[in-house]
N, C-alpha and C positions, 0 to 999 in steps of 0.2 A: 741585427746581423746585416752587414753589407753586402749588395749583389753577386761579390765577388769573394766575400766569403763563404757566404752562405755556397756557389757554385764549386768555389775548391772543397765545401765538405759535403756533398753531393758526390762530388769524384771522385772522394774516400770511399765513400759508401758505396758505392757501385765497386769499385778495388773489393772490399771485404765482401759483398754480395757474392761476389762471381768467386772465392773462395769459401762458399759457407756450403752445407749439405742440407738440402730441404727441409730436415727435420730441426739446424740447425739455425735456420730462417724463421720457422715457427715461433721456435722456442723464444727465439727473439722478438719478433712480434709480439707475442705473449706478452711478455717481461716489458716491455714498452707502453704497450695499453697499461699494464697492470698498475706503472709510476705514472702513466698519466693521469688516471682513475684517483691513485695513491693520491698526486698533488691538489689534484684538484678537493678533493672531499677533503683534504686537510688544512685547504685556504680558508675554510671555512665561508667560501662564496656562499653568496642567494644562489639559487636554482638557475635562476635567471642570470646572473655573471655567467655561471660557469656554461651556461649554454652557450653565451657569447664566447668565452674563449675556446669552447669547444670548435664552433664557425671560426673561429681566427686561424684553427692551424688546421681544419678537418682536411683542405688542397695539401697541406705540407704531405699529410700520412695517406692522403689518396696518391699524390705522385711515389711514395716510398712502397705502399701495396703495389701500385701499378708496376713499379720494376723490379719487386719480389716475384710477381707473374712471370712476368716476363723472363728472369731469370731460372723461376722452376720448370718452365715451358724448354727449355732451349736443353735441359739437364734429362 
């Protein structure tokens, strides 16, 4: 994904955040780990892969927590 992709769908998500209802953010969360968990154990990776790709995006889903906070704080 290109810097500038990746930033216009970032600006999406912040659009749909700021219309989502806390419980609605949750749920979402939820449903997010649960296909990332889903994919992963279905790559059939070593342990070890999926650790690493866990570490490749763990920043991506800390910056998306970080402004779900922020978002439930403000509400």
């Amino acid at each position: 994904m290109t810097k500038s992709r990746f930033d216009e769908e970032m600006e999406r998500n912040k659009q749909l955040l700021e219309e989502m209802t806390a419980k609605e953010m949750i749920d979402e969360m939820n449903e997010i780990h649960h296909k990332i968990m889903e994919m992963l154990w279905n790559s059939h990776l070593t342990p070890v892969l999926m650790l690493g790709v866990l570490e490749e995006i763990k920043d991506d889903i800390r910056m998306n927590i970080e402004l779900w906070i922020k978002v439930l704080k403000n509400e």
